[in-house]
mmCIF file of the N, C-alpha and C atoms, coordinates in Angstrom:
data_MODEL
# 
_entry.id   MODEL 
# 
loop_
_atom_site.group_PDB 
_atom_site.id 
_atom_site.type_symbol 
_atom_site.label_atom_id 
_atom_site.label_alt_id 
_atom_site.label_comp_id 
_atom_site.label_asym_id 
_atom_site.label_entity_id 
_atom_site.label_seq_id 
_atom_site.pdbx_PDB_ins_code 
_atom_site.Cartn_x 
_atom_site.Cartn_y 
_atom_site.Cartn_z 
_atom_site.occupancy 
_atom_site.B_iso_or_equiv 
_atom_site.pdbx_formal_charge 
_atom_site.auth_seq_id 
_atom_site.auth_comp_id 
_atom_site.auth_asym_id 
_atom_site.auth_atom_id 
_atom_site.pdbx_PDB_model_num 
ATOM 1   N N  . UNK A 1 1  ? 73.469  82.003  64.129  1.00 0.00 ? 1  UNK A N  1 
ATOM 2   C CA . UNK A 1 1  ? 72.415  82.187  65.090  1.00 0.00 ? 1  UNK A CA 1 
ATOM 3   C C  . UNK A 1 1  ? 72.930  83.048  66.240  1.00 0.00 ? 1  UNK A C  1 
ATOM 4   N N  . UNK A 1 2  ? 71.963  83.843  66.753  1.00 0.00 ? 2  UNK A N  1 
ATOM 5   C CA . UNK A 1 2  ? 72.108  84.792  67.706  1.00 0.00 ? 2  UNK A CA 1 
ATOM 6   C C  . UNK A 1 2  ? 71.782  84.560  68.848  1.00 0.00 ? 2  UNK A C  1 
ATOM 7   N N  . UNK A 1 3  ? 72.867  84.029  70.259  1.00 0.00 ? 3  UNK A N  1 
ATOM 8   C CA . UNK A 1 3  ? 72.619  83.703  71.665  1.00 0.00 ? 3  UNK A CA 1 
ATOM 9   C C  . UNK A 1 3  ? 71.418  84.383  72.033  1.00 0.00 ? 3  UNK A C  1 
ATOM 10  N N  . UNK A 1 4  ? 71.579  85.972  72.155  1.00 0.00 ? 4  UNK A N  1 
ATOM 11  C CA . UNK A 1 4  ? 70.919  86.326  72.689  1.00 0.00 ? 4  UNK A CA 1 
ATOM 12  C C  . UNK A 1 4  ? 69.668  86.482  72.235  1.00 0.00 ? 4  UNK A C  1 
ATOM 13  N N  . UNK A 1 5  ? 69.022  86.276  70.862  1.00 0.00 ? 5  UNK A N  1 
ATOM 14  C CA . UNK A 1 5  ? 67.976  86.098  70.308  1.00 0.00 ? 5  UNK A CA 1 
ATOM 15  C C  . UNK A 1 5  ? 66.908  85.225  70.644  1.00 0.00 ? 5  UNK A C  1 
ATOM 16  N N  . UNK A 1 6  ? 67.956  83.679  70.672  1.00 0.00 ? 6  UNK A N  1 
ATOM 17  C CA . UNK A 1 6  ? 67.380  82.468  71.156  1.00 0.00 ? 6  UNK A CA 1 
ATOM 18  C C  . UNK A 1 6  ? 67.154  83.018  72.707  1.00 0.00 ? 6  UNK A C  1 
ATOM 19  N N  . UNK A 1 7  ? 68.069  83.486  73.542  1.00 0.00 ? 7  UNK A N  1 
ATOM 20  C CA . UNK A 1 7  ? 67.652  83.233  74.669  1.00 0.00 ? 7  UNK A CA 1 
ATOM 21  C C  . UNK A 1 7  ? 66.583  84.225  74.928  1.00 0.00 ? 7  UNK A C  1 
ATOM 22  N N  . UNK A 1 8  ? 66.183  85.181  74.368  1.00 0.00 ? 8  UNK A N  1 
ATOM 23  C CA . UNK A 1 8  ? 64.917  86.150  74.600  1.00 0.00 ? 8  UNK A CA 1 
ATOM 24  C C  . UNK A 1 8  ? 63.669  85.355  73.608  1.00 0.00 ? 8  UNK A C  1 
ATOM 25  N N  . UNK A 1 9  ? 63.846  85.162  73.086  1.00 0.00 ? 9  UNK A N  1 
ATOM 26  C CA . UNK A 1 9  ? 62.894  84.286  72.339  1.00 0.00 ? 9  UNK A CA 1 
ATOM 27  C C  . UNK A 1 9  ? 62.017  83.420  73.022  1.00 0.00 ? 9  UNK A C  1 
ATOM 28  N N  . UNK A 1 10 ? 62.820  82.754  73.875  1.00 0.00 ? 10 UNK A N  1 
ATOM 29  C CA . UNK A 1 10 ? 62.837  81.346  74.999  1.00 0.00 ? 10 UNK A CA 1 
ATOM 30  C C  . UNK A 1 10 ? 63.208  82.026  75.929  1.00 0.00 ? 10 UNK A C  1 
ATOM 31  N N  . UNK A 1 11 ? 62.473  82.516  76.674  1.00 0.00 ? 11 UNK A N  1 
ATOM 32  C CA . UNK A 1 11 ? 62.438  83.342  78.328  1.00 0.00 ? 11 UNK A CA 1 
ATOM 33  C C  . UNK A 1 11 ? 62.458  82.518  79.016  1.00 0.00 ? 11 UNK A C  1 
ATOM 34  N N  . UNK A 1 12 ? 61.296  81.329  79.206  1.00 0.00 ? 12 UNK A N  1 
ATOM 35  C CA . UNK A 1 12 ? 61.075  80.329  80.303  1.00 0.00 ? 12 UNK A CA 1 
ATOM 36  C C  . UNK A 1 12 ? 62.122  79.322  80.512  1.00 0.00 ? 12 UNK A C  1 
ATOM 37  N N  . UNK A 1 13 ? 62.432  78.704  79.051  1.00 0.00 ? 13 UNK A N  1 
ATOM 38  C CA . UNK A 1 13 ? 63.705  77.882  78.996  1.00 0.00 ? 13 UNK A CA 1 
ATOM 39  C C  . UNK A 1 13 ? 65.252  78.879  79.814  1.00 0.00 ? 13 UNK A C  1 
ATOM 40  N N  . UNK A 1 14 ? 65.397  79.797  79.248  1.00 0.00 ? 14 UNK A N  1 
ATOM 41  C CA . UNK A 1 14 ? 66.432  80.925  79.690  1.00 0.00 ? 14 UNK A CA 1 
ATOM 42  C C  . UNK A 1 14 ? 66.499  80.305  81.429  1.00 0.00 ? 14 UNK A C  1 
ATOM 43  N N  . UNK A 1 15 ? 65.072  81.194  81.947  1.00 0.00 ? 15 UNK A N  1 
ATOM 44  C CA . UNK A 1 15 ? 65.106  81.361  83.288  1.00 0.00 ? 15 UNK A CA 1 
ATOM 45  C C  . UNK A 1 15 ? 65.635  80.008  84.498  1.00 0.00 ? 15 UNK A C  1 
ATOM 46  N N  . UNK A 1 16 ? 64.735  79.014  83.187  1.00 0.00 ? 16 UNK A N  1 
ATOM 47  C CA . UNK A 1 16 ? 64.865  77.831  84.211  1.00 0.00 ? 16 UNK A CA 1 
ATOM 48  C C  . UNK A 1 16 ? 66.407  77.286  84.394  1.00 0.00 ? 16 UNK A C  1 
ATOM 49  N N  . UNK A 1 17 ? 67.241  77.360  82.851  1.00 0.00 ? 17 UNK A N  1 
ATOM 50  C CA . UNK A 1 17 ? 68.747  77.181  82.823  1.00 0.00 ? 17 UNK A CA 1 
ATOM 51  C C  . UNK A 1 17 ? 69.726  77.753  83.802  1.00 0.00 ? 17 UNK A C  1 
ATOM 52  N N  . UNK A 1 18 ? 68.826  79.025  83.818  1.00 0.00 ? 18 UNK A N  1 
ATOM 53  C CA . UNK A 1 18 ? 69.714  80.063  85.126  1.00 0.00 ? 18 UNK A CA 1 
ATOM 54  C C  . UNK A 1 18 ? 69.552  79.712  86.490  1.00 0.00 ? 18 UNK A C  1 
ATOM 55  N N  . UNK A 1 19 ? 67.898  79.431  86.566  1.00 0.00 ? 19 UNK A N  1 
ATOM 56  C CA . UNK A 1 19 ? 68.523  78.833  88.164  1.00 0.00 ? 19 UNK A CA 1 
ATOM 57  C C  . UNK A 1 19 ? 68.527  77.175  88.286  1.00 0.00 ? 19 UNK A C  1 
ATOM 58  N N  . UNK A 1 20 ? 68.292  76.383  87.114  1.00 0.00 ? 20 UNK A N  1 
ATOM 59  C CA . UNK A 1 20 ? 69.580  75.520  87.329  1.00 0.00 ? 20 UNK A CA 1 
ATOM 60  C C  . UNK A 1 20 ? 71.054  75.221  87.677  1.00 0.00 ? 20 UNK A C  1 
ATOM 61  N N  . UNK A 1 21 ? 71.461  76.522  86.963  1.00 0.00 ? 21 UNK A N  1 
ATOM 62  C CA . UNK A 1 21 ? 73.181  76.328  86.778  1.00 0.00 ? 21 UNK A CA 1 
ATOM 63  C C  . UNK A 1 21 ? 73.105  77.654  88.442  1.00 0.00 ? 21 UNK A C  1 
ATOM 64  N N  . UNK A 1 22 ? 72.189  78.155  88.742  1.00 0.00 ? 22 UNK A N  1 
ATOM 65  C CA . UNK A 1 22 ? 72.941  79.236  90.116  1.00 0.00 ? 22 UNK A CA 1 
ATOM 66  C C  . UNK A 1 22 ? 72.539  77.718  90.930  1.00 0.00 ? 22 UNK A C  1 
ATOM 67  N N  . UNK A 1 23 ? 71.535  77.022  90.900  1.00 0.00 ? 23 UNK A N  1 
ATOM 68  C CA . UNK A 1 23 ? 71.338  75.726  92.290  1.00 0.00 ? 23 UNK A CA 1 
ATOM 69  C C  . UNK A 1 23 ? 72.135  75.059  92.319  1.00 0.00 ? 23 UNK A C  1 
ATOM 70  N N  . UNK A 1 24 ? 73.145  74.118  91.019  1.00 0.00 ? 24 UNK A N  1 
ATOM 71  C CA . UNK A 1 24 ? 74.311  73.488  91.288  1.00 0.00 ? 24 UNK A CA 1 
ATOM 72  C C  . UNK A 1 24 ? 75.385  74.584  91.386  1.00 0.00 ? 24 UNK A C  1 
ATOM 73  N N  . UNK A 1 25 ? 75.354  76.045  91.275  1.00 0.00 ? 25 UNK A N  1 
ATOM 74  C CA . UNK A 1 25 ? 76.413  76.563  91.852  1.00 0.00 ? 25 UNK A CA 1 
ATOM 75  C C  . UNK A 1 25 ? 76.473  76.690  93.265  1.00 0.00 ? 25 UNK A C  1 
ATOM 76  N N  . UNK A 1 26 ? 75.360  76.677  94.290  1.00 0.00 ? 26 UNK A N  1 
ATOM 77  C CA . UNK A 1 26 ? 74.974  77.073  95.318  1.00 0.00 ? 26 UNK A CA 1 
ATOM 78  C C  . UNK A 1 26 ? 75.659  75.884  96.156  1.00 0.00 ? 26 UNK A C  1 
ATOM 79  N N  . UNK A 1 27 ? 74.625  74.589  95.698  1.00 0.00 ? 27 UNK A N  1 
ATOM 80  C CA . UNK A 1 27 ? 75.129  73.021  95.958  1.00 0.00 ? 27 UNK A CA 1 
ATOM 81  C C  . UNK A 1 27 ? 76.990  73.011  96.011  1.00 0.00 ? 27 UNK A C  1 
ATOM 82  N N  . UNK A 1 28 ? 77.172  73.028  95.112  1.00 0.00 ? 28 UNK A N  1 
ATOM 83  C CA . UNK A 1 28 ? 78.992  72.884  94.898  1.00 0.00 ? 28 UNK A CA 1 
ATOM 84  C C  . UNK A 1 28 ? 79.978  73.862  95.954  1.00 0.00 ? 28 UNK A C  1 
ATOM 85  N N  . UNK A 1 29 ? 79.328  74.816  96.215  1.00 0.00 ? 29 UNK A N  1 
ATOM 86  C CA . UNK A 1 29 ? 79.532  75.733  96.859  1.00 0.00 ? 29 UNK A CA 1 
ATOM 87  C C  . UNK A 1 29 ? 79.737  75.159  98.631  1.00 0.00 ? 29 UNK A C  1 
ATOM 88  N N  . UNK A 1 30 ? 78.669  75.301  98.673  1.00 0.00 ? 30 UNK A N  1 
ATOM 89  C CA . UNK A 1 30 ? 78.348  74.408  99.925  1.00 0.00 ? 30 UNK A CA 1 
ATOM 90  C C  . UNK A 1 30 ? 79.210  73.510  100.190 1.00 0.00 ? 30 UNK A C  1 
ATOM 91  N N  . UNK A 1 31 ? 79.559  72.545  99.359  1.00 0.00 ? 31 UNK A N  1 
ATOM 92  C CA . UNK A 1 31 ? 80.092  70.792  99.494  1.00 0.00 ? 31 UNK A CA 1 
ATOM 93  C C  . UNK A 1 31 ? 81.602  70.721  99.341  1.00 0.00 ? 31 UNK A C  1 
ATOM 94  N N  . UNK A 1 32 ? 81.904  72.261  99.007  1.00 0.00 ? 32 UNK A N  1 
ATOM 95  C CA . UNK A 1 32 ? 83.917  72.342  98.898  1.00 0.00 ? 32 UNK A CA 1 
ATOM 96  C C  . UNK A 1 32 ? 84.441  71.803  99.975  1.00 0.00 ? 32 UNK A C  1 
ATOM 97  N N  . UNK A 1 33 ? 85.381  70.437  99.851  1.00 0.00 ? 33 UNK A N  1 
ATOM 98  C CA . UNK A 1 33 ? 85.650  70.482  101.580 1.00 0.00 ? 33 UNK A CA 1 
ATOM 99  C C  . UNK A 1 33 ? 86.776  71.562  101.713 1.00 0.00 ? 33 UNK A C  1 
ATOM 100 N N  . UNK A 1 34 ? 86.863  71.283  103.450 1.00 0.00 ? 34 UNK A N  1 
ATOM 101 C CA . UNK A 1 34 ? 87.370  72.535  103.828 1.00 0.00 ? 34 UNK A CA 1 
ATOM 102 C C  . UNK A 1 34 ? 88.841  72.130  104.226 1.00 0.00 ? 34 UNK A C  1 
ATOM 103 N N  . UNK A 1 35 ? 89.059  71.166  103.581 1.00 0.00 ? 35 UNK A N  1 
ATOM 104 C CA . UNK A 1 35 ? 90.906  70.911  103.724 1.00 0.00 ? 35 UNK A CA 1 
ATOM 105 C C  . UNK A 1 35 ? 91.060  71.699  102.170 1.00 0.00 ? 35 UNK A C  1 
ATOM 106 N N  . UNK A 1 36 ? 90.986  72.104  101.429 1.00 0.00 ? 36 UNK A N  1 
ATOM 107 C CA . UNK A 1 36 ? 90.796  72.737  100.251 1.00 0.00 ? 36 UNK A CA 1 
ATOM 108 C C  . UNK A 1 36 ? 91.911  74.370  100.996 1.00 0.00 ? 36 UNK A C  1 
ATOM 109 N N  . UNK A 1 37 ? 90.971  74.429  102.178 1.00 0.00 ? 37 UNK A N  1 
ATOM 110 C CA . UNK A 1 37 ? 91.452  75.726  102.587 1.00 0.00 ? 37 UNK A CA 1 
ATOM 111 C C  . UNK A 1 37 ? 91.496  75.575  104.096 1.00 0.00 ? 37 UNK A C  1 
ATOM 112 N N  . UNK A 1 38 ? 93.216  75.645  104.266 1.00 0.00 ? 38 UNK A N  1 
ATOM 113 C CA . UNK A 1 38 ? 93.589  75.018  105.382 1.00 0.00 ? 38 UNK A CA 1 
ATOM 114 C C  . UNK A 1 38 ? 93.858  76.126  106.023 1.00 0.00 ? 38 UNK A C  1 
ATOM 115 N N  . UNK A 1 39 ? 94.022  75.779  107.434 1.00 0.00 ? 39 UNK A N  1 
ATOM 116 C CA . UNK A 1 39 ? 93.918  77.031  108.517 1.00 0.00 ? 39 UNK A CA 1 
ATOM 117 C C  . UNK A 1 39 ? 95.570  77.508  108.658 1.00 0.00 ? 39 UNK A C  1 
ATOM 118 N N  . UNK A 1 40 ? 95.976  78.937  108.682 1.00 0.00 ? 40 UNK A N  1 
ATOM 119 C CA . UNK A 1 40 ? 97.575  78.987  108.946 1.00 0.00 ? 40 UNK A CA 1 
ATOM 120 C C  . UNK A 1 40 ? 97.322  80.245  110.098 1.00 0.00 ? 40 UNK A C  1 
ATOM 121 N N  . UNK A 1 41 ? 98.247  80.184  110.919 1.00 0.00 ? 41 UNK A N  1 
ATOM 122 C CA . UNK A 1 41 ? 98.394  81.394  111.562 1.00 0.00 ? 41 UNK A CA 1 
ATOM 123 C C  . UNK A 1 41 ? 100.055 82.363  111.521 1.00 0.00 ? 41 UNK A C  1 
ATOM 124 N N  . UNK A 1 42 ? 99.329  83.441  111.558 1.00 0.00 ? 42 UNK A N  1 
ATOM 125 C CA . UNK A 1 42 ? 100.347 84.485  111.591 1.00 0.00 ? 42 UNK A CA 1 
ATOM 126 C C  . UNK A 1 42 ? 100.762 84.597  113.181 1.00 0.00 ? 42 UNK A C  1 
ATOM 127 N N  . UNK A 1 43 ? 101.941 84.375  113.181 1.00 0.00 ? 43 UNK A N  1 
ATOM 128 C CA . UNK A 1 43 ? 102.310 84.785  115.123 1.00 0.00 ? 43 UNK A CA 1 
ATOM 129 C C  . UNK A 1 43 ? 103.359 86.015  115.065 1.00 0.00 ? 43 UNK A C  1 
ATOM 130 N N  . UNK A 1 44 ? 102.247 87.207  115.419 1.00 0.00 ? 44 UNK A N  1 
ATOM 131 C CA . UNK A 1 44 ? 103.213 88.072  115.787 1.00 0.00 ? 44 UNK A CA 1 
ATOM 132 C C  . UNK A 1 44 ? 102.921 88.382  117.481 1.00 0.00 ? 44 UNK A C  1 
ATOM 133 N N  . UNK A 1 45 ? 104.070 89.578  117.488 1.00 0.00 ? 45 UNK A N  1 
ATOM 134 C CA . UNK A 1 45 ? 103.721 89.788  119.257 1.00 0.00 ? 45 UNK A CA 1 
ATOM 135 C C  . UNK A 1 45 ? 103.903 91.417  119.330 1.00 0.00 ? 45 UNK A C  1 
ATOM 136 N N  . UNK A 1 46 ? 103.057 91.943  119.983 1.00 0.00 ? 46 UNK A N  1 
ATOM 137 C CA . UNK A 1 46 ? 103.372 93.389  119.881 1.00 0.00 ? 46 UNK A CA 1 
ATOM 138 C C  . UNK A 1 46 ? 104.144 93.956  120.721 1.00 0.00 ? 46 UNK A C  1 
ATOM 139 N N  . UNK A 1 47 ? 104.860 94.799  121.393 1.00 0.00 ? 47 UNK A N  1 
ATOM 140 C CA . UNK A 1 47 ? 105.718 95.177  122.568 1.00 0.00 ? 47 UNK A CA 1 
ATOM 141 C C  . UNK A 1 47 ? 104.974 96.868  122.679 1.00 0.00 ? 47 UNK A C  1 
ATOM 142 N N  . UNK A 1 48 ? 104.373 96.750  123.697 1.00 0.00 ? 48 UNK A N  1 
ATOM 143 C CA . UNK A 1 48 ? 104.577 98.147  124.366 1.00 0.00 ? 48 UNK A CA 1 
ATOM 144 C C  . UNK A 1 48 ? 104.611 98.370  125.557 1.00 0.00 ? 48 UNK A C  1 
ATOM 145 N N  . UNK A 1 49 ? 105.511 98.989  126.049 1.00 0.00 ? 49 UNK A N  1 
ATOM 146 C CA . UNK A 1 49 ? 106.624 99.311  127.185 1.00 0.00 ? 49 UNK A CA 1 
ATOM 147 C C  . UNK A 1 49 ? 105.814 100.686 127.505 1.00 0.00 ? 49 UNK A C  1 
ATOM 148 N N  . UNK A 1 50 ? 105.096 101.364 128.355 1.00 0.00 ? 50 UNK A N  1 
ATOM 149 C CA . UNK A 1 50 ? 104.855 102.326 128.809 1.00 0.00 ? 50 UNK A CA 1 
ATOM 150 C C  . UNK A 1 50 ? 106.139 102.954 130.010 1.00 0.00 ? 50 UNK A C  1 
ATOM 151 N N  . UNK A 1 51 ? 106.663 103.521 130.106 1.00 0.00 ? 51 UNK A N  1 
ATOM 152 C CA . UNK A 1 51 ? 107.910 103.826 131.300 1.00 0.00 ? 51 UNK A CA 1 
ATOM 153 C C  . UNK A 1 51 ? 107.877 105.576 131.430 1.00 0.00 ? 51 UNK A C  1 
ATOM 154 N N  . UNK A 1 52 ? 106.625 105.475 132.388 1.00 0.00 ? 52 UNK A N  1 
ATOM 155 C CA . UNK A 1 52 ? 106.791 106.959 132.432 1.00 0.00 ? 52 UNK A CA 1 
ATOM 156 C C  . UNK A 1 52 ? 107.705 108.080 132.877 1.00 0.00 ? 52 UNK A C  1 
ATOM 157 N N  . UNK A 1 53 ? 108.225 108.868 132.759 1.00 0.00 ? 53 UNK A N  1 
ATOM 158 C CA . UNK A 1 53 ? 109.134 109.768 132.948 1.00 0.00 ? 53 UNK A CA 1 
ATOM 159 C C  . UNK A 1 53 ? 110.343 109.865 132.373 1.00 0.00 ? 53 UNK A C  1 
ATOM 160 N N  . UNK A 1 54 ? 110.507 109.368 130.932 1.00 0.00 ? 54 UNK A N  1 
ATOM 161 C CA . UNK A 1 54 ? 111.847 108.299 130.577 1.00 0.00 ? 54 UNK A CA 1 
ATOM 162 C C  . UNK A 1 54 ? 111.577 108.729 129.449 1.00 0.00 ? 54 UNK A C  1 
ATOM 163 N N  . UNK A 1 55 ? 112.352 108.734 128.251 1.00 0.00 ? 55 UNK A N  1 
ATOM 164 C CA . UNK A 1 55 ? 112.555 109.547 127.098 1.00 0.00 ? 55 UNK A CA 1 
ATOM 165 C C  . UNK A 1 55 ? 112.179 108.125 125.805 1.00 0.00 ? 55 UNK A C  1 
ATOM 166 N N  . UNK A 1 56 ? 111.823 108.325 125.161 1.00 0.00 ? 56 UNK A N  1 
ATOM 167 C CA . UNK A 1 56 ? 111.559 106.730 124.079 1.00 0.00 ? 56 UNK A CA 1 
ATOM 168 C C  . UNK A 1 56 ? 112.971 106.181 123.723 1.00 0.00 ? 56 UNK A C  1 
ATOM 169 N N  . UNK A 1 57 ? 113.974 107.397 123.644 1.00 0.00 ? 57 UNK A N  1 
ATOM 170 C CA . UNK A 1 57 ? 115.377 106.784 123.289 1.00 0.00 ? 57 UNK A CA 1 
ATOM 171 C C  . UNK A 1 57 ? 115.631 105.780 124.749 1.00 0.00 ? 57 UNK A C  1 
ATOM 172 N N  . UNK A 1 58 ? 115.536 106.173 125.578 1.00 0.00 ? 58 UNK A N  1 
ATOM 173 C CA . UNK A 1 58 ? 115.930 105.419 127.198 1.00 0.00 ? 58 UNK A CA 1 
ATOM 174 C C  . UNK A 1 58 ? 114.603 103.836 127.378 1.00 0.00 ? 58 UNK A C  1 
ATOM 175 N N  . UNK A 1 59 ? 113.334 104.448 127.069 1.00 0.00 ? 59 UNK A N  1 
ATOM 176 C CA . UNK A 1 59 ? 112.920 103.370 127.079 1.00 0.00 ? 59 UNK A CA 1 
ATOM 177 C C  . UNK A 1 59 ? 113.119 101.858 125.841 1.00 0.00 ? 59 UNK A C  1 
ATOM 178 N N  . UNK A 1 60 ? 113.342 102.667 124.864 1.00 0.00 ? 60 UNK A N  1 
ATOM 179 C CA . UNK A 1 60 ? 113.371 101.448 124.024 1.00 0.00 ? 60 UNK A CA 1 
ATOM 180 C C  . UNK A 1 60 ? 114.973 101.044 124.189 1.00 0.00 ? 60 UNK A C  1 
ATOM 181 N N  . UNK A 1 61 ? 115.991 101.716 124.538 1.00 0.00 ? 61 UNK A N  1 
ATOM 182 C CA . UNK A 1 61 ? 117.477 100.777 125.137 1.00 0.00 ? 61 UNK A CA 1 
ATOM 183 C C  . UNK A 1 61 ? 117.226 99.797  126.330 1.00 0.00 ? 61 UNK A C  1 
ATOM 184 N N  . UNK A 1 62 ? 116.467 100.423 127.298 1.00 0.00 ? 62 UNK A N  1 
ATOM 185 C CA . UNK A 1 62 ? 116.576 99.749  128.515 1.00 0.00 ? 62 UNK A CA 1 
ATOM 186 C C  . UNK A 1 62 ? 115.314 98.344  128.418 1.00 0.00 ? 62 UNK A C  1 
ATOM 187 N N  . UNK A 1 63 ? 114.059 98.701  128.183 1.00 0.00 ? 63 UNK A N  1 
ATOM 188 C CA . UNK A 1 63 ? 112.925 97.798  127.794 1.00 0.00 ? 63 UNK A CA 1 
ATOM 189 C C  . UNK A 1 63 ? 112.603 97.436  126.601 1.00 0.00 ? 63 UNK A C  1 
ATOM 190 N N  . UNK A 1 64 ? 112.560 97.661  125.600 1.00 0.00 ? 64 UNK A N  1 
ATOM 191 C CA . UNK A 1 64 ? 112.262 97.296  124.241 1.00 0.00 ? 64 UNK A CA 1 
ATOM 192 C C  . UNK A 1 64 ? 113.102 96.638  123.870 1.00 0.00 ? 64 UNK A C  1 
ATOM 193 N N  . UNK A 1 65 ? 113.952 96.882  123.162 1.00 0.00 ? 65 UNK A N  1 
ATOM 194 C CA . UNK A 1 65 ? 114.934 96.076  122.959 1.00 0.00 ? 65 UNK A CA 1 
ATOM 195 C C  . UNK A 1 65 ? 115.541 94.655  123.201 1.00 0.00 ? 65 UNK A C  1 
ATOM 196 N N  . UNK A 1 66 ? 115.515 94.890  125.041 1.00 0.00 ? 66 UNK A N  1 
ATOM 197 C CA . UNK A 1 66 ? 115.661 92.738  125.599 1.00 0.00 ? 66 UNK A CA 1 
ATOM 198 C C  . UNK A 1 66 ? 114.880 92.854  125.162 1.00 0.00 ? 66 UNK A C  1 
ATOM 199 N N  . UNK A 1 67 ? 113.107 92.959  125.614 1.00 0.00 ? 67 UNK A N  1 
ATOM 200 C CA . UNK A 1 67 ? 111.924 92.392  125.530 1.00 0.00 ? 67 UNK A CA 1 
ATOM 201 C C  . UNK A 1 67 ? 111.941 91.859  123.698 1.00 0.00 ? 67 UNK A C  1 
ATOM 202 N N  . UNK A 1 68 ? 112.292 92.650  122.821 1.00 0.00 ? 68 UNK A N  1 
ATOM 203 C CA . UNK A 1 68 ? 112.264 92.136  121.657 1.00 0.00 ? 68 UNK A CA 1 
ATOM 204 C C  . UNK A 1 68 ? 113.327 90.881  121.717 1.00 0.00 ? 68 UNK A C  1 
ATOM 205 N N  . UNK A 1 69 ? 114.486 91.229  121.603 1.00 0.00 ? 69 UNK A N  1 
ATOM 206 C CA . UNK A 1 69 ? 115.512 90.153  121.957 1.00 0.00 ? 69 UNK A CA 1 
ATOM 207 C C  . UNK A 1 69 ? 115.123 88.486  122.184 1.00 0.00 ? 69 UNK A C  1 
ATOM 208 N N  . UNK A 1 70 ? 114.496 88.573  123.556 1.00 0.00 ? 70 UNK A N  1 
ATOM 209 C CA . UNK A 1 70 ? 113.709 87.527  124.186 1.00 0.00 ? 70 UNK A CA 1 
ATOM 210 C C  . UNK A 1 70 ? 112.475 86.578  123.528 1.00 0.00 ? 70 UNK A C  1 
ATOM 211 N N  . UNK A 1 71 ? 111.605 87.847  123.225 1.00 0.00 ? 71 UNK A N  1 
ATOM 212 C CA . UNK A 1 71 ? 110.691 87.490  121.950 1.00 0.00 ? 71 UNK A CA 1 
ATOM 213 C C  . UNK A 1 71 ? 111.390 86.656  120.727 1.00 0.00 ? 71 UNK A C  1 
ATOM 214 N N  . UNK A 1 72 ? 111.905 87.188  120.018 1.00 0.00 ? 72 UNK A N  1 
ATOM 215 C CA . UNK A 1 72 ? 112.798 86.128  119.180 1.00 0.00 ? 72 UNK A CA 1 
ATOM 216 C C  . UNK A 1 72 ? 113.393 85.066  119.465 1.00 0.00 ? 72 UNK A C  1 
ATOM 217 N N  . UNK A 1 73 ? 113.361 84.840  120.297 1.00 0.00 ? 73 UNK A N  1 
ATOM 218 C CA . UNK A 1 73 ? 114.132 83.089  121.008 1.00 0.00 ? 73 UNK A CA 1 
ATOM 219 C C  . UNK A 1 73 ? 113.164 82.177  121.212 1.00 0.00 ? 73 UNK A C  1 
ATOM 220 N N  . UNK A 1 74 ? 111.736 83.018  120.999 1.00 0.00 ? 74 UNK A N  1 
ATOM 221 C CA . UNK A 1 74 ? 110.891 81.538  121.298 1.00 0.00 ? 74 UNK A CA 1 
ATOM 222 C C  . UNK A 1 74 ? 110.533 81.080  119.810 1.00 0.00 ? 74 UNK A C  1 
ATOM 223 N N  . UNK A 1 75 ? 110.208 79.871  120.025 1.00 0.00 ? 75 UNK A N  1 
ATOM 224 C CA . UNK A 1 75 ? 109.761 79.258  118.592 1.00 0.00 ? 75 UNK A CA 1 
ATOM 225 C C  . UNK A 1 75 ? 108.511 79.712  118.148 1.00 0.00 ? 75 UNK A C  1 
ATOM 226 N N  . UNK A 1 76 ? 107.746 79.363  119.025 1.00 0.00 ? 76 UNK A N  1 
ATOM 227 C CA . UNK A 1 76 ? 106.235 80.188  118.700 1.00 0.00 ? 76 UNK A CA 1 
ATOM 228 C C  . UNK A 1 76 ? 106.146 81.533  118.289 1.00 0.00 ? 76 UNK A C  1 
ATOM 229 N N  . UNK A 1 77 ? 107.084 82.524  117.858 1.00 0.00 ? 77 UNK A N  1 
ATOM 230 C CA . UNK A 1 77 ? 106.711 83.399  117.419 1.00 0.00 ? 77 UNK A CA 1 
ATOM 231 C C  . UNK A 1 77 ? 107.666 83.802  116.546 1.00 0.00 ? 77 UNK A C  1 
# 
């Protein structure tokens, strides 16, 4: 026997199966709890040092660098 025969054959039966099975997909959908999908965070930190008149080699020795340094010592990030 041929699925798709029966199911063109039987349109009304077809249709009603389909949005049976999309309403308990919809339902189930809905009702996932949400410890399923638990919250995480990413902690980054960005550094930008503006130091005008100062070359990027001079700023990132003199400011970037501690400031990164420092950054890494805390736990939170």
């Amino acid at each position: 026997m041929n699925p798709c025969a029966i199911a063109l054959n039987n349109s009304r039966t077809t249709l009603v199966l389909y949005g049976a099975v999309l309403l308990v997909g919809i339902t189930t959908y809905l009702s996932i709890g949400r410890r399923e999908y638990p919250e995480f965070t990413i902690r980054t930190a960005n550094v930008l040092t503006p130091y005008p008149g100062r070359t990027t080699l001079q700023v990132e020795k003199e400011v970037t660098e501690p400031l990164e340094q420092a950054i890494r010592e805390l736990t939170e990030v």
